[in-house]
N, C-alpha and C positions, 0 to 999 in steps of 0.2 A: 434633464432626463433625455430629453430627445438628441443631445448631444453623445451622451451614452451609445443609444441606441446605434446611431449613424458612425459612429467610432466601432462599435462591435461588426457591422453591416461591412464596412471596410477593411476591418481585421480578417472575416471568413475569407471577402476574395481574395485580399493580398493572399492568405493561408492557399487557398484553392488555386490559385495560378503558382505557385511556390508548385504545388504537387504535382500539377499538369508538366510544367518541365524536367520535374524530378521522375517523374514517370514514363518519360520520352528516354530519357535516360536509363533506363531500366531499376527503376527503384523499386521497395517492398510492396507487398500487393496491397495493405492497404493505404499507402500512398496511390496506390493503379486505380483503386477503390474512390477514392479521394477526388483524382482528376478527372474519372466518368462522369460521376455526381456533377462535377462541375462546369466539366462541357456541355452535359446534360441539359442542365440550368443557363446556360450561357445560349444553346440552341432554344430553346420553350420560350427564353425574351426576346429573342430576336425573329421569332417566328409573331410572337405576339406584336412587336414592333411593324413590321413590316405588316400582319392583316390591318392595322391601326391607320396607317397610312395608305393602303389601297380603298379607304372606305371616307377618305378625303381628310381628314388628320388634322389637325390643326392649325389656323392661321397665322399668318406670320405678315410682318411686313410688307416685304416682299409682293404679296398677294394681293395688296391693295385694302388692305382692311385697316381702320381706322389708329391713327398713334396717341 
């Protein structure tokens, strides 16, 4: 099931990055439609990414923490 799920998850972006370029392009509006939503979505995780990691984020290696 969880397989599913992560196949479908992969499908929207492949689909949403397909529309961003088709849209750069001058494609139909809601392909325009399509590639907002998903820059949209594309800014909201990377903003959420980056406050995650200003608040000390997760250890790693690297960091000295235990293997």
């Amino acid at each position: 099931m969880a397989v599913v799920v992560l196949l479908g998850v992969l499908a929207l972006v492949v689909f949403g990055c397909v529309c961003v370029v088709w849209a750069e392009r001058g494609g139909p509006r809601w392909v325009r439609v399509v590639a907002a939503v998903t820059r949209g979505a594309g800014e909201l995780l990377s903003a959420l990414g980056t406050s995650g990691r200003g608040r000390g984020g997760s250890r790693t290696a690297d960091d000295g923490g235990d293997d």
